[in-house]
C-alpha positions in Angstrom: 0.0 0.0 0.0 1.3 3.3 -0.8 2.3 5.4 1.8 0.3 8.7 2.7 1.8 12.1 2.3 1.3 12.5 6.1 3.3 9.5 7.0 6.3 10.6 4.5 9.4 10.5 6.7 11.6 13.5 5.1 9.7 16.0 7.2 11.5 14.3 10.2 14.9 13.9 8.7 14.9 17.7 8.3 13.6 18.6 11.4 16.0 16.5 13.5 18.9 18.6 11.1 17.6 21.9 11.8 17.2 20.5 15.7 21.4 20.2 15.4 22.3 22.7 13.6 20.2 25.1 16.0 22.0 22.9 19.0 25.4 24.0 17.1 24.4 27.4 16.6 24.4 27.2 12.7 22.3 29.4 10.8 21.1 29.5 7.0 23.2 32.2 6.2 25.7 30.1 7.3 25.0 27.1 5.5 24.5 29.5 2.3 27.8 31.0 2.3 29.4 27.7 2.5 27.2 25.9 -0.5 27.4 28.9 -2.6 23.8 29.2 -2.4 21.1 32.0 -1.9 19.7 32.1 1.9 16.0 31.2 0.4 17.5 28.1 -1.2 18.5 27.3 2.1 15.3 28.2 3.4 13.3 25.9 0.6 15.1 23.1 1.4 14.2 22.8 5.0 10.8 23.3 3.6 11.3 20.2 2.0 10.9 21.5 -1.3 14.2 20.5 -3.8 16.3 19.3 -1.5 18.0 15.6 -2.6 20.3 13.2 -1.0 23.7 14.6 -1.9 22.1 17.8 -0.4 21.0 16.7 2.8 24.4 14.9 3.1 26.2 18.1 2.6 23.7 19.7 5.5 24.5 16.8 7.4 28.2 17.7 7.3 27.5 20.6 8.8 26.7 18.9 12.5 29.1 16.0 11.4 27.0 13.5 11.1 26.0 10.8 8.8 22.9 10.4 6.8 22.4 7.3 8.3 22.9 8.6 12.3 20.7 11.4 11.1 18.1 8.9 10.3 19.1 7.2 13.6 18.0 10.6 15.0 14.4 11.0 13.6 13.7 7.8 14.2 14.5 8.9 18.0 12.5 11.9 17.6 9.6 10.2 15.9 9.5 7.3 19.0 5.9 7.4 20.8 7.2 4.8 23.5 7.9 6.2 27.0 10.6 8.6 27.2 9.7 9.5 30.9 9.3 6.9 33.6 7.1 7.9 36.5 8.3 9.1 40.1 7.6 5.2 41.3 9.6 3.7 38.1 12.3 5.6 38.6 12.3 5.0 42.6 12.5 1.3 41.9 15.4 1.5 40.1 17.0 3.8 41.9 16.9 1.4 45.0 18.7 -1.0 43.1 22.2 -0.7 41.8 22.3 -4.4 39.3 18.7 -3.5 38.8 19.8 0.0 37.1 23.0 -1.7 35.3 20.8 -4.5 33.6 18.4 -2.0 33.0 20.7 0.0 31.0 22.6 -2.6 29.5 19.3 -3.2 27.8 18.6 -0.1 26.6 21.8 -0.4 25.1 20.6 -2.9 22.8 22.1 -6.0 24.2 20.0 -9.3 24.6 19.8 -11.6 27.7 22.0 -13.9 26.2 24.9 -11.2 25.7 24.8 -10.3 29.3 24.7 -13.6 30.3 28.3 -14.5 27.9 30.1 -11.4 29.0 29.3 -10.2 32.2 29.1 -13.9 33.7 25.6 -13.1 35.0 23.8 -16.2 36.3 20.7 -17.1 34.2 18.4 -17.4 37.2 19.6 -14.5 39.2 19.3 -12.1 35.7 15.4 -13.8 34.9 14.6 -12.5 38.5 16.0 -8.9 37.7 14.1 -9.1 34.3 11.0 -10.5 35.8 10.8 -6.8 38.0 11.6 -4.8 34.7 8.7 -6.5 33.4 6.6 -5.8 36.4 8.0 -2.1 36.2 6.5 -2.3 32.4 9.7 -1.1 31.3 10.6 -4.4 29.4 8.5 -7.1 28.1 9.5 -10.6 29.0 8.8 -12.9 25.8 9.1 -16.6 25.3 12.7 -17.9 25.4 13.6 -14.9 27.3 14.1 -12.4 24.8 12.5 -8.6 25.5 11.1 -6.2 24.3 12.0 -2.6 25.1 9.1 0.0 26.3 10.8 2.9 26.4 13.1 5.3 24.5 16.8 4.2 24.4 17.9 7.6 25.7 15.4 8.4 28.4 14.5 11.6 30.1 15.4 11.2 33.5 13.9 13.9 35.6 16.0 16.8 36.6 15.1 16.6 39.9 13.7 13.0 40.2 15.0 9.7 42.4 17.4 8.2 39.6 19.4 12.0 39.5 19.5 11.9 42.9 20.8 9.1 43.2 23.3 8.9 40.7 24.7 12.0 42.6 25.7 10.5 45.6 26.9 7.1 44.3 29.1 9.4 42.0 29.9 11.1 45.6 30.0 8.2 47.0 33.4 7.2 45.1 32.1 5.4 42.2 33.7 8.2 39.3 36.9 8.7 41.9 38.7 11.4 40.9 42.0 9.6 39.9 40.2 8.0 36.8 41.3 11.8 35.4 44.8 10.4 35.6 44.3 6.9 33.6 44.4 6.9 29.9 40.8 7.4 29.4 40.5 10.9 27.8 38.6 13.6 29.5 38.2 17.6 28.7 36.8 20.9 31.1 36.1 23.8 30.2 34.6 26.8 31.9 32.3 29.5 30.3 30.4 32.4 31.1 26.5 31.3 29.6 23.3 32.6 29.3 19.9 30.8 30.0 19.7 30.2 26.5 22.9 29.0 26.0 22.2 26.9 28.8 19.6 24.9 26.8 21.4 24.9 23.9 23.8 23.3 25.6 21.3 20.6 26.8 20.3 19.5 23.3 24.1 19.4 22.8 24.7 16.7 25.7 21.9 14.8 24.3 23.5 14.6 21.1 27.1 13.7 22.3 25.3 10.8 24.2 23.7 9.3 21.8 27.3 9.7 19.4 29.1 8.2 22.4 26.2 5.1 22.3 27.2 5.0 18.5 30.7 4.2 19.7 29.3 1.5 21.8 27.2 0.1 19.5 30.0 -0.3 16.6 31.9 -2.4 19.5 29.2 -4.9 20.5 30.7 -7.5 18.7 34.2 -7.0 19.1 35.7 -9.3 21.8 35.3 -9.2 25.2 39.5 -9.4 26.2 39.2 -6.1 24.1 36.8 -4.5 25.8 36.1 -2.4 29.5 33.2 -0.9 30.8 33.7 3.3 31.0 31.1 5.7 32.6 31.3 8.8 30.6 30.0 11.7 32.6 28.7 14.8 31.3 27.9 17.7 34.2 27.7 21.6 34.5 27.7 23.4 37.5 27.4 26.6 38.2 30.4 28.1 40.1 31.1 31.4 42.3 33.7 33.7 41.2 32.8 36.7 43.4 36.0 35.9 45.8 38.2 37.1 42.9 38.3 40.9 41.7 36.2 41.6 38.9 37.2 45.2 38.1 40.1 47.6 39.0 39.8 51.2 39.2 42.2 53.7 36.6 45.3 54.3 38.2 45.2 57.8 39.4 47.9 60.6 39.6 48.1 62.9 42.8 50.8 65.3 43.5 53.0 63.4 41.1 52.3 60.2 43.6 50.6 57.5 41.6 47.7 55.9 43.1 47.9 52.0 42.1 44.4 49.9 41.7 42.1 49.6 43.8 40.1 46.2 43.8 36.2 46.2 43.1 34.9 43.0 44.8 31.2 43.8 43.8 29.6 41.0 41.7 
């Protein structure tokens, strides 16, 4: 049966792209300067009128990605399962470390039987764990126990909801200790001066460089285990206070041929 115009899927393709390149701070006359194009050209194409494949690859470029993670992407943004668990779904899991593990070893993609060959997980012991992720209706169980995902691979978790909370204090608790900074797994910081709505671009630009970072993951799941170690990358702002150091000096001033050196300004 042919599909309806409705259902057509490059509508989503395009607005996951305009959803990065906004995240990236890319605008059409951007894009036009750099395709030799006019800005409405630009402007047409994200109406979805003339735009081809080589031409949404070169867009693509742009938020280097491929066509095919961009696809990856709408299909994300297209998903009506669960992308939000509930206060008491999130509380279960919360109050359960290995719960929370196989939980998101799932979401990951992998199948019962992958868990089983490389983390050395007991098959009893992992149906009980997947027997309460069915009764959470996160997963369902199926015959031969395979399952069946119910929510989003890259949930929401609520900013200020039991699973955040949690993950703070096991963090604090010594589980990301601070000398992993000196092993050879790479690691960056930088610190900026933001504005609110720099802050949420900066959200969309965390959710992006998890799910590149799952990519990674995903091209590795059948490499071999002797090849392979588990890494918790963590991505955090915090806002820090800077009004202990001086923030402006006053001219130097000349009095009866004395000079008057700075005076520090400690108001924030």
């Amino acid at each position: 049966m042919m599909r309806k115009k409705s259902d057509r899927q490059l509508p989503l393709l395009v607005n996951s792209l305009r959803r990065l390149l906004r995240a990236r701070g890319i605008g059409y006359r951007d894009i036009a300067r750099t395709l030799a194009v006019s800005e409405p050209t630009i402007k047409r194409w994200f109406a979805g009128k003339g735009i081809t494949v080589e031409r949404l690859e070169d867009l693509c470029a742009f938020v280097d990605v491929s066509l095919i993670e961009l696809i990856e992407f709408a299909a994300h943004d297209a998903d009506a399962r669960l992308r939000q668990l509930s206060i008491e779904q999130e509380q279960a899991l919360a109050q359960d470390q290995i719960l929370v593990f196989i939980f998101t070893i799932i979401l990951r993609g992998w199948s019962p039987d992958e868990l089983w060959r490389e983390q050395g997980l007991e098959p009893a012991a992992l149906i009980v764990y997947l027997t309460r992720l069915d009764k959470l209706r996160l997963i369902d169980l199926l015959p031969g126990n395979e399952v069946r995902l119910l929510t989003v691979r890259d949930i929401e978790w609520r900013k200020d909801g039991p699973m955040r909370t949690q993950f703070a204090q096991w963090l604090k608790a010594g589980y990301f200790a601070l000398d992993a900074l000196q092993s050879k797994a790479p690691w960056g910081a930088e610190m900026v001066k933001l504005s609110e709505s720099s802050l949420a671009r900066m959200e969309d630009m965390i959710r992006d460089f998890q799910r590149n970072i799952r990519l990674l993951g995903e091209a590795d799941r059948h490499a071999s285990a002797a090849q392979k170690a588990w890494y918790l990358v963590l991505i955090s702002s915090g806002r820090i206070d800077l009004r202990g150091l001086p923030s402006k000096t006053k001219r130097t001033a000349v009095r009866d041929g004395r000079v008057s050196f700075p005076q520090i300004d400690d108001t924030p």
